[in-house]
N, C-alpha and C positions, 0 to 999 in steps of 0.2 A: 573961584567961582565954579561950581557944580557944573558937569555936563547938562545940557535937556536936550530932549527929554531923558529922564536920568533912567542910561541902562543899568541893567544890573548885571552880574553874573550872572551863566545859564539863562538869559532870557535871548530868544529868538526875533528876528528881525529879515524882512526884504527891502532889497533896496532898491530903486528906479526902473531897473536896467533886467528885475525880476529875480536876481540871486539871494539863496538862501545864506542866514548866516548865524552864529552864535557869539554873544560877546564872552570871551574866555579868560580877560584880564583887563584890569581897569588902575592906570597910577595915578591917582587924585595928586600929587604934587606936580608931575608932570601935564597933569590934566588928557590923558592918552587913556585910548582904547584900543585893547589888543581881539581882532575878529578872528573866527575860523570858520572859511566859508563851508559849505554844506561836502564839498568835493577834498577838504582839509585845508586848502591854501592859507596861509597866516597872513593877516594885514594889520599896521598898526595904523592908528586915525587920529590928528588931534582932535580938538574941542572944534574948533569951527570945521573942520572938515566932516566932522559928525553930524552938526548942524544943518549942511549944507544939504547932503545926501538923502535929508527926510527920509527915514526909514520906517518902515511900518511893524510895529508888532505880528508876529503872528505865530501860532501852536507851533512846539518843536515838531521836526517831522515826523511820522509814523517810524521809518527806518533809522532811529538815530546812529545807526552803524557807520555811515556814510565816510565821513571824517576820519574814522579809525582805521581804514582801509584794510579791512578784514570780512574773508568767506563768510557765504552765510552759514556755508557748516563749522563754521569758527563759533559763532556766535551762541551755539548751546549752552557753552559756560557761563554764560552772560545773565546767567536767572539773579544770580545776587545783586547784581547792576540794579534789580528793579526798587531796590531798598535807597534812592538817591539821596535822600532827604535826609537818614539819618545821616549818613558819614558827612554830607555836607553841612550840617548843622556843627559835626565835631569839626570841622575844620571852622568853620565861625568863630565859636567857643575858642580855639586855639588860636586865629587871630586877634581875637579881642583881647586877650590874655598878654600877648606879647607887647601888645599896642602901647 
């Protein structure tokens, strides 16, 4: 049985208590979601724990550096990053492939 509401990868979410978060990993056999809150922390959630927590959608944040724990003068290399879609679209394409 599918999470709901069904996260996906890279989509952003707050949860009750006001923390930012991103789902990073999702094992549909296990039925688990792997979070990484906005400050990087990793959590894993089952299905009803996700349920539980009613999380709300909302925009990733302006600064998505957060998580990466890196300067902001680090971040100048970072103009390719803004092409996310394609390389994530090849990684689909290469899951699907292997499936």
């Amino acid at each position: 049985m599918p999470i709901e509401p069904a996260p996906r990868i890279g989509d952003w979410y707050r949860n009750s208590s006001g923390e930012s978060f991103e789902i990073v990993a999702q094992d549909e056999e296990d039925e688990t979601l792997e979070l990484q809150y906005y400050d990087g922390t990793l959590e894993e959630l089952d299905r009803e724990t996700w349920e539980s927590m009613r999380p709300q959608p909302i925009a990733p944040p302006e600064d998505w550096l957060g998580p990466l724990d890196l300067a902001r003068e680090d971040s100048q290399d970072f103009e390719i990053w803004s092409e996310t879609d394609d390389w994530l679209s090849e990684l689909d394409r290469l899951d699907k492939s292997q499936g």
